[in-house]
N, C-alpha and C positions, 0 to 999 in steps of 0.2 A: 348459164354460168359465164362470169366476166375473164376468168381467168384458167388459164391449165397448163399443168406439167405434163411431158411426155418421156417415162423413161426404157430404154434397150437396152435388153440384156441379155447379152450372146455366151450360148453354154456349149462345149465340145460335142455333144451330138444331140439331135431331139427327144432322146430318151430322158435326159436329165433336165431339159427344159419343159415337157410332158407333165416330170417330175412337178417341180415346184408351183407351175401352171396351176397343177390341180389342187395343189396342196393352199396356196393364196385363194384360189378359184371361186373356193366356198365363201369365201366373207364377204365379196361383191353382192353387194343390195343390202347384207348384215350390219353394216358399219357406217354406211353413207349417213348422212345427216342433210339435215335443211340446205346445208349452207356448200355440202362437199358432197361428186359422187366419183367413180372411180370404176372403170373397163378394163380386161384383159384381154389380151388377144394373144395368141401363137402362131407361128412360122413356121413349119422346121425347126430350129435349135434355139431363137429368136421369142424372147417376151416379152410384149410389151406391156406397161403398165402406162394409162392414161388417169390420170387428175384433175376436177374439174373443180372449181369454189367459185364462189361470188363473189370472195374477198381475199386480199393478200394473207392475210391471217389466217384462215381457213383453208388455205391454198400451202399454205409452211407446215399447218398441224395432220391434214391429208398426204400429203409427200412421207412427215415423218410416219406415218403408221404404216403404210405402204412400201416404205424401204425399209423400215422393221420388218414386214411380214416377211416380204421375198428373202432379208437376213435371214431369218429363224428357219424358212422353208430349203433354203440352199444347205444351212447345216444340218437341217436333220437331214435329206435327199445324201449329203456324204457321208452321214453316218448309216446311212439304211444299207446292209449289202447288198450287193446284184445277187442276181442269181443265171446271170447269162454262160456261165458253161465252168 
């Protein structure tokens, strides 16, 4: 792939980054296409999401699904309660 995105995204503690980690985690190899594939990695509190396309276009339509997802995944992770005490 000719081209890729890298994006960080830092959550107040690893539980919540855990969180959405897993929740995006699944679609990785689900969604990729010919032309786009896309990794996750976690740190500690830290996610990253890497983007990869052959083409600038494919490389803008990868980002957007990708920062969709981790959207959707962030909000439901604050809607989900804890149950830490």
């Amino acid at each position: 792939m000719d081209h890729e995105a890298v994006f960080e995204f830092d959550y107040p503690d690893p539980e919540s980054a855990r969180r959405v980690y897993r929740s995006v985690g699944v679609e990785v190899g689900d969604i990729d296409g010919d032309r786009t594939t896309a990794s996750l990695d976690r740190d500690g509190a830290t996610l990253t999401v890497t983007v990869a396309a052959s083409d600038l276009v494919a490389l803008r339509a990868g980002c957007n699904t990708w920062l969709s997802l981790v959207s959707v995944a962030e909000t439901c992770a604050d809607a989900t309660p804890r149950t830490d005490g």
